[in-house]
C-alpha positions as CSV (number, residue, x, y, z in Angstrom):
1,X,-206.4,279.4,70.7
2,X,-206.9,279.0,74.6
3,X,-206.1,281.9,76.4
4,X,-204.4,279.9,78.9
5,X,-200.7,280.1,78.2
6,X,-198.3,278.3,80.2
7,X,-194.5,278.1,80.8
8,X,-195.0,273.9,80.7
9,X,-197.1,271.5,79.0
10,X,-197.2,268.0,80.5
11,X,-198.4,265.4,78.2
12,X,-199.3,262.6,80.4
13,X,-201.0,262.6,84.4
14,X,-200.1,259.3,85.2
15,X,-197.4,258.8,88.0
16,X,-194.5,260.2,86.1
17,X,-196.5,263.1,84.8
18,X,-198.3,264.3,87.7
19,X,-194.9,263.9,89.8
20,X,-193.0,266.0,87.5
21,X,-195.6,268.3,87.1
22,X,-196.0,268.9,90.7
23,X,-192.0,269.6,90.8
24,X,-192.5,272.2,88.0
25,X,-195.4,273.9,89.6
26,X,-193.0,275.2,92.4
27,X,-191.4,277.7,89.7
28,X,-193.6,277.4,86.9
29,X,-197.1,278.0,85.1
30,X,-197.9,274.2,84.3
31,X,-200.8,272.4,82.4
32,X,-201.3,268.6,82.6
33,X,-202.8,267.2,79.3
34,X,-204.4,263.8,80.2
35,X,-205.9,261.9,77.1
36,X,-208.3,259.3,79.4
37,X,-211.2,261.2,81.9
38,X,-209.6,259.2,84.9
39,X,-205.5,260.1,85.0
40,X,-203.5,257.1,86.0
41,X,-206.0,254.6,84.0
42,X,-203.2,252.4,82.5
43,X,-200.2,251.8,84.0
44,X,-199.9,253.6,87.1
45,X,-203.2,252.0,87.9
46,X,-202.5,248.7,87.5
47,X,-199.1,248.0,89.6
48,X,-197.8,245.8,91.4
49,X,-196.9,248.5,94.1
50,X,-193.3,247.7,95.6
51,X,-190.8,250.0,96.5
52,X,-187.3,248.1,96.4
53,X,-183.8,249.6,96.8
54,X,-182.4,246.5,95.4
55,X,-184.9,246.0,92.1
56,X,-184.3,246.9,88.5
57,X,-180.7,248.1,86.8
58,X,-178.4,250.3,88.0
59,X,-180.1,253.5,86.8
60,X,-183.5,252.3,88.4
61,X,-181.8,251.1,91.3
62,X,-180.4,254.6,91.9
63,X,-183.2,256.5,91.2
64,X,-185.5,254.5,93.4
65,X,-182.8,255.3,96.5
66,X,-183.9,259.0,95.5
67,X,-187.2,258.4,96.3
68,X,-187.1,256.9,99.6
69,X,-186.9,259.9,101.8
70,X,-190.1,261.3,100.0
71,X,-191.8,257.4,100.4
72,X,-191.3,257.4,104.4
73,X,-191.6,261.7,104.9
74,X,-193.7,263.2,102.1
75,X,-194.5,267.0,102.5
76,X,-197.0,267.9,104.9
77,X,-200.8,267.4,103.9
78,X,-199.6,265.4,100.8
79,X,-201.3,262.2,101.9
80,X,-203.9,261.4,105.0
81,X,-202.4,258.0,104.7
82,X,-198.7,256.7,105.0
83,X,-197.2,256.1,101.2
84,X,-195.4,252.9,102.4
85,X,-196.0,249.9,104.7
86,X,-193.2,247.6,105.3
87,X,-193.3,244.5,103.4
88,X,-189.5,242.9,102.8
89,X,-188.4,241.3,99.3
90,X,-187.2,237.7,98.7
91,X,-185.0,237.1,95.7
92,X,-185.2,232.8,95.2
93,X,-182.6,231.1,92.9
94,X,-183.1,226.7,92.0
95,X,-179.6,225.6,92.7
96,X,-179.2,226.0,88.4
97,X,-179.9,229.9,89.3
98,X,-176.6,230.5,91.9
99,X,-174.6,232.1,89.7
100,X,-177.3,234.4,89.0
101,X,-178.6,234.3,92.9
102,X,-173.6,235.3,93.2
103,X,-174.5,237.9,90.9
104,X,-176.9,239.6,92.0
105,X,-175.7,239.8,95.7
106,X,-172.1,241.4,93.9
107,X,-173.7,244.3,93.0
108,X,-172.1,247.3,94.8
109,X,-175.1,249.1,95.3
110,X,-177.1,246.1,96.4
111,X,-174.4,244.3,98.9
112,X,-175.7,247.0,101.5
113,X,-179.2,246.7,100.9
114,X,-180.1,243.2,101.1
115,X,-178.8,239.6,102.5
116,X,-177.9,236.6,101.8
117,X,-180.9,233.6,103.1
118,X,-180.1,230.1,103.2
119,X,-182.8,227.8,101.9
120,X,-184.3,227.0,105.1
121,X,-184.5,230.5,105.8
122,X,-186.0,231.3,103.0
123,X,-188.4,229.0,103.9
124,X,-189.2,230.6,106.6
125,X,-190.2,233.9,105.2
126,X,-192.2,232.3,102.6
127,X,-193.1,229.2,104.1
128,X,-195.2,227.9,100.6
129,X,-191.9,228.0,99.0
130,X,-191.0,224.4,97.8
131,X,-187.3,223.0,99.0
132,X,-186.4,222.9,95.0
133,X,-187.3,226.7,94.6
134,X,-185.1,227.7,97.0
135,X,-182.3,225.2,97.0
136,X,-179.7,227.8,96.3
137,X,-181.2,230.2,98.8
138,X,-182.2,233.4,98.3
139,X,-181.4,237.5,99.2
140,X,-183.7,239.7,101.3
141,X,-184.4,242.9,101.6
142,X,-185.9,243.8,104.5
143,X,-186.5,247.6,103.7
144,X,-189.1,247.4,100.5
145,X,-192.5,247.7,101.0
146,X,-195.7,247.8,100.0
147,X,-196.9,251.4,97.7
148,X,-200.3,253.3,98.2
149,X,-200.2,253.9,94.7
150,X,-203.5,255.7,94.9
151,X,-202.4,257.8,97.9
152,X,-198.9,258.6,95.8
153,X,-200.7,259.5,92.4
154,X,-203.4,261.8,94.2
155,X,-201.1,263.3,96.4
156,X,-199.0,264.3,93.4
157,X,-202.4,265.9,91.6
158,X,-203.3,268.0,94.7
159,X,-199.8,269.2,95.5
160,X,-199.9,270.1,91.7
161,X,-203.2,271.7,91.8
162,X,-202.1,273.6,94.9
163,X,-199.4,275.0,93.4
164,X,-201.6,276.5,90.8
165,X,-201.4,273.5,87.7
166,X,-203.9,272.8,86.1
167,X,-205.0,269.5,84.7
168,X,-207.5,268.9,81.5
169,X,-208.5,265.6,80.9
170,X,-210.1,263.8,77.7
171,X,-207.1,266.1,76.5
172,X,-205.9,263.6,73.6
173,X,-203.0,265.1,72.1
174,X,-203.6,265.4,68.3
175,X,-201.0,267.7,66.8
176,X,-197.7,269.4,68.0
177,X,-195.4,271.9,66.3
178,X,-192.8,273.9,67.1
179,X,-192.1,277.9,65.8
180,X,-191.5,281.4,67.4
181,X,-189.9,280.1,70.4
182,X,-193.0,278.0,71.5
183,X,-194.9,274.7,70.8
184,X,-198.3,274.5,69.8
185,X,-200.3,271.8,70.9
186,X,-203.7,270.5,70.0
187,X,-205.9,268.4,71.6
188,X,-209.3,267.6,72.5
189,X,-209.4,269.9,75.1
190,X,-208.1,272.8,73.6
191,X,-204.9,274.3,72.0
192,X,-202.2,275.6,73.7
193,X,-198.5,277.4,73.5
194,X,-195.6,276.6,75.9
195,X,-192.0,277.1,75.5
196,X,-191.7,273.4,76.9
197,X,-193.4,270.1,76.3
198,X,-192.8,267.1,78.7
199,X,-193.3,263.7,77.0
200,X,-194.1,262.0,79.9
201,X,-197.1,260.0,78.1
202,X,-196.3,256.2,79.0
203,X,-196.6,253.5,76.3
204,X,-197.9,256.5,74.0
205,X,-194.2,258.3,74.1
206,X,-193.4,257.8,70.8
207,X,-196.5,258.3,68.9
208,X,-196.1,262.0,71.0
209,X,-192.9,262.6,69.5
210,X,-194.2,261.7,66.1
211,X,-196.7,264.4,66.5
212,X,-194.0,266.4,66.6
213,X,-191.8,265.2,64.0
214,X,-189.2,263.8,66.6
215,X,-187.8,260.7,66.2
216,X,-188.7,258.3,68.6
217,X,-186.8,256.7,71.5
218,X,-187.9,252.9,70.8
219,X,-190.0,252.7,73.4
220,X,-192.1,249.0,73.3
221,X,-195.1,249.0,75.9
222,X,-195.0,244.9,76.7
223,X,-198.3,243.5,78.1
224,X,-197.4,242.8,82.3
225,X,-200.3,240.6,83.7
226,X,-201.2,240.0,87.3
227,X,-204.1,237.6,88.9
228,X,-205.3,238.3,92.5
229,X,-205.9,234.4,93.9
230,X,-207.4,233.1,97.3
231,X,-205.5,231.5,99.3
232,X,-206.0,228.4,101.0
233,X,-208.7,228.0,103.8
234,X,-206.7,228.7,107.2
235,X,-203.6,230.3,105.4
236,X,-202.6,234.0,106.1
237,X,-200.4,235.2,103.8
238,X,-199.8,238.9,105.3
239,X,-196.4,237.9,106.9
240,X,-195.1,237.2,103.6
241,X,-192.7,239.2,101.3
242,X,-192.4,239.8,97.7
243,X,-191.1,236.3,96.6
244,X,-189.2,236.7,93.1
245,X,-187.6,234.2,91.1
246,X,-183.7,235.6,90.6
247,X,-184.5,234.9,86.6
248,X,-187.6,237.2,87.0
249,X,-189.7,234.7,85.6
250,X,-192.5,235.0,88.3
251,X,-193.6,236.8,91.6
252,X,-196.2,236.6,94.5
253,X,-196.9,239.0,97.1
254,X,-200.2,239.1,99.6
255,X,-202.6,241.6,98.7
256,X,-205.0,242.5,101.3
257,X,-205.9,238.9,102.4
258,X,-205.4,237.7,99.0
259,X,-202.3,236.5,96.8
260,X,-201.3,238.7,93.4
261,X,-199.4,236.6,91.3
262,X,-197.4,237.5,87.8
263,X,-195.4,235.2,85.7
264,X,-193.7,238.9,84.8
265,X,-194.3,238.2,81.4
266,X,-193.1,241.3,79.0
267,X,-195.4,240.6,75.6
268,X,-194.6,243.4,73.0
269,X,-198.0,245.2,72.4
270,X,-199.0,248.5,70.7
271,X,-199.9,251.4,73.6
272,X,-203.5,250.4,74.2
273,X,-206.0,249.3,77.1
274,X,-204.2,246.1,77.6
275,X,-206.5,243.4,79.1
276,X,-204.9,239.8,79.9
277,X,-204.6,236.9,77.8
278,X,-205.8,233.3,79.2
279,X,-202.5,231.6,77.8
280,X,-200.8,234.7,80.6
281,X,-202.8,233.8,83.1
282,X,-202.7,230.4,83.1
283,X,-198.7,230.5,83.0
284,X,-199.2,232.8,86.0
285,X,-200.8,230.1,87.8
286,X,-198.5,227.3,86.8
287,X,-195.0,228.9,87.6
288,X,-196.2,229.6,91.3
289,X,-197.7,226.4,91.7
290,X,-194.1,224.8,90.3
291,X,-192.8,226.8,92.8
292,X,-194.8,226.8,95.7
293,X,-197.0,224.4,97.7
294,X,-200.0,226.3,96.5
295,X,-203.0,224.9,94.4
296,X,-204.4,227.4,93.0
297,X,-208.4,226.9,92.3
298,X,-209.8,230.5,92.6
299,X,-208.9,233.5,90.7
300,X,-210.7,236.8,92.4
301,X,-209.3,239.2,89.3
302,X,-207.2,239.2,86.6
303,X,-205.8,241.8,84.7
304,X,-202.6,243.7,82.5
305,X,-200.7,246.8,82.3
306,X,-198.2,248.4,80.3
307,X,-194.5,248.2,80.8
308,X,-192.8,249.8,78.2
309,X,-188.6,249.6,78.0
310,X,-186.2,252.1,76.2
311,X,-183.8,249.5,74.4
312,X,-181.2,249.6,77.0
313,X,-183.9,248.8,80.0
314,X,-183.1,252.4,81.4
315,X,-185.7,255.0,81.6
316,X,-185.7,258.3,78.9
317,X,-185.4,261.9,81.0
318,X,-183.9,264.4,79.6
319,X,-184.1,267.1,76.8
320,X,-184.1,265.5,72.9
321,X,-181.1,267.5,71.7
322,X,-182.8,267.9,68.3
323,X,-186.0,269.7,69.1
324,X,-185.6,272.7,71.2
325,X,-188.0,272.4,74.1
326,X,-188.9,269.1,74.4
327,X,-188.2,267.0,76.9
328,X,-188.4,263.2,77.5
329,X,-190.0,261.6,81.1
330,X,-190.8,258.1,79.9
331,X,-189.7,254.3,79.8
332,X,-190.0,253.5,83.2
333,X,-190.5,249.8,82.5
334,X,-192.8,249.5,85.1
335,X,-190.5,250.8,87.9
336,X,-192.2,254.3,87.2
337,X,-194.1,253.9,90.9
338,X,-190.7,253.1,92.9
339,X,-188.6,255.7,91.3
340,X,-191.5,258.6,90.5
341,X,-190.0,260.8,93.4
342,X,-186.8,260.7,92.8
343,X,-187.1,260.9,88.6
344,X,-189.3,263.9,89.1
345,X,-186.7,265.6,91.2
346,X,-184.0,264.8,88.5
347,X,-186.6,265.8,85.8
348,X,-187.7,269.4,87.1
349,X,-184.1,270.1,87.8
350,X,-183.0,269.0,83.9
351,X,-186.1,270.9,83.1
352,X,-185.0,274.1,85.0
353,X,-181.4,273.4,83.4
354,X,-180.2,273.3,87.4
355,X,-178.5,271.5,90.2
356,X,-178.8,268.2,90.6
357,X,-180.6,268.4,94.3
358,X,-179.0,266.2,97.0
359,X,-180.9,263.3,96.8
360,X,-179.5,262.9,93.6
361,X,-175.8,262.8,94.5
362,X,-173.9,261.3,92.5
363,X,-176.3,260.3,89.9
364,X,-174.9,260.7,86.3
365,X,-177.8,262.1,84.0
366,X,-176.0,260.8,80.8
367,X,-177.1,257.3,82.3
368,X,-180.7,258.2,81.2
369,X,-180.4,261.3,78.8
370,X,-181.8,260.5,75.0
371,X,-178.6,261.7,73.6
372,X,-177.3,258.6,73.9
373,X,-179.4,257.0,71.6
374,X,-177.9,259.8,69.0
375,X,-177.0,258.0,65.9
376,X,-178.6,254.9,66.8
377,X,-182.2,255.8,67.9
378,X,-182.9,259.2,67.4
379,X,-181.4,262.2,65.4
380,X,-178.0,263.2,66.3
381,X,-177.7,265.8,68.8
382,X,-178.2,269.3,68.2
383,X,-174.9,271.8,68.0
């Protein structure tokens, strides 16, 4: 048995892990189990890196607003770099795609946020856009930007360490049981007793709570894949924003002189490291070009990540309500850089069974909790 003993046991140092972990280290003795020898080698690494009030569902949307104080003012000496670097958003509907485009712009919580374009406007933020791509105009947002992922992950780990967490990698998870008032955890690195386990293990949250005889949440990781392209000679596509489709089916964004693309496909895949399929990539390349001016010739990189969606699209935080102790951080659904701030706020405080801190005002924790996947997804919750 390791003679390390800690309050908390975080499965899982990607984004959501090391954030929440970082929280926890404030009032707790942490350890961060990492089952790769690089944390944030799947998903977190491979992002598209936007921070967007306005993107994802209403529980994304809110937890993402959480964040944004700790995007523009993280604590001091998290990061020798700024976290964020405005870059504006650009929702595009086909004039089939209004009522969508009406929608969308009816939101409450994203009236405020962006506004309405007209097609020629549109345009003129993305000026590769063709006329039939935008021909029912579009919504802006003109406060997301661009993610230092990199900075954001490693900030999180050195706050953590800071604080006094420690974080084992090549620490794959193999066994988990609960008895005395503790869980035991095995792994590759070691065995170790907490009172608390966070699940905050990405694509590989379910096969955790299997370890542990806990029903799972029906979490599917879906392939995401993303090609960095040149643009054409003479073209600078820095001034750009995110361009989106309004039915999601493809993005673009410049990427330090070059153009990521994604046809935001969401391909059902066991956890694993995901690499791209040509059929992906190809469809990649043709969406854009059917909706842009662009002829794409030269791919620099390709590659995929893991999204993986609870069934209602909504991430999983919370306690399970049938195993004492453990406690859910996971379906992000590849929103997990946007909103890592403010879930690990809500998180820690769940954890700590306290207050809801003020960036979180108003948010409802029911909207993400397991238990209300009792009866349908999970075991019913515990009286």
């Amino acid at each position: 048995m390791n003679s390390t003993l800690p309050d908390i046991l975080v499965i899982g140092a990607g984004i959501a892990g090391a954030s929440v972990a970082a929280e926890l280290a404030c009032t707790h003795r942490v350890v961060l189990l990492e089952r790769e020898e690089v944390p944030g080698y799947h998903s977190t690494g491979r992002s598209a890196a936007l921070f967007s009030e306005s993107y994802g569902n209403a529980a994304v949307r809110a937890l993402s607003r959480a964040s944004r104080d700790f995007f523009y003012s993280p604590p001091q000496g998290f990061s020798a770099y700024p976290l964020v670097k405005r870059r504006g958003s650009l929702h595009v509907a086909r004039t089939d795609q209004a009522k969508e485009l009406d929608e969308f712009l009816a939101l409450k919580d994203v009236a405020g946020l962006v506004r309405r374009v007209d097609a020629a406007e549109a345009v003129a933020l993305t000026p590769v856009l063709r006329a039939e791509a935008v021909a029912a105009g579009g919504a802006f947002e003109a406060g997301s930007a661009d993610v230092d992922v990199h900075a954001l992950h490693q900030g999180y780990l050195k706050l953590f360490r800071h604080r006094g967490g420690t974080v084992l990698t090549g620490a794959n998870v193999t066994a988990l049981a609960y008895g005395g008032y503790s869980w035991t955890v095995v792994s590759s690195a070691g065995t170790f007793r907490a009172r608390i386990v966070v699940n905050a293990a990405g694509a590989w949250a379910d096969k955790v709570a299997s370890l542990a005889d806990i029903l799972p949440m029906n979490i599917q990781p879906c392939r995401r894949t993303a090609v960095l392209t040149e643009p054409p000679d003479g073209m600078d596509p820095e001034p750009w924003p995110m361009t989106i489709g309004i039915d999601e089916s493809y993005y673009f964004k410049p990427d330090a002189g070059l153009i990521l693309i994604s046809p935001a496909d969401e391909t059902p895949v066991e956890p694993c490291d995901v690499q791209p399929e040509e059929l992906d990539v190809a469809v990649a390349v043709d969406r854009v070009e059917q909706a842009t001016v662009l002829t794409i010739h030269r791919i620099r990189r390709k590659w995929a990540g893991l999204r993986s969606f609870a069934p209602d699209r909504s991430p999983v935080i919370g306690y399970d309500g049938a195993a004492p102790g453990f406690f859910w951080l996971a379906g992000q659904g590849g929103y997990g850089i946007q909103t890592a701030p403010g879930a690990a706020l809500l998180a820690a405080a769940l954890v700590r069974e306290e207050t809801l801190p003020d960036a979180l005002k108003g948010f409802d924790p029911q909207s993400v909790a397991p238990r209300r996947f009792a009866g349908a997804y999970s075991r019913p919750v515990q009286r």
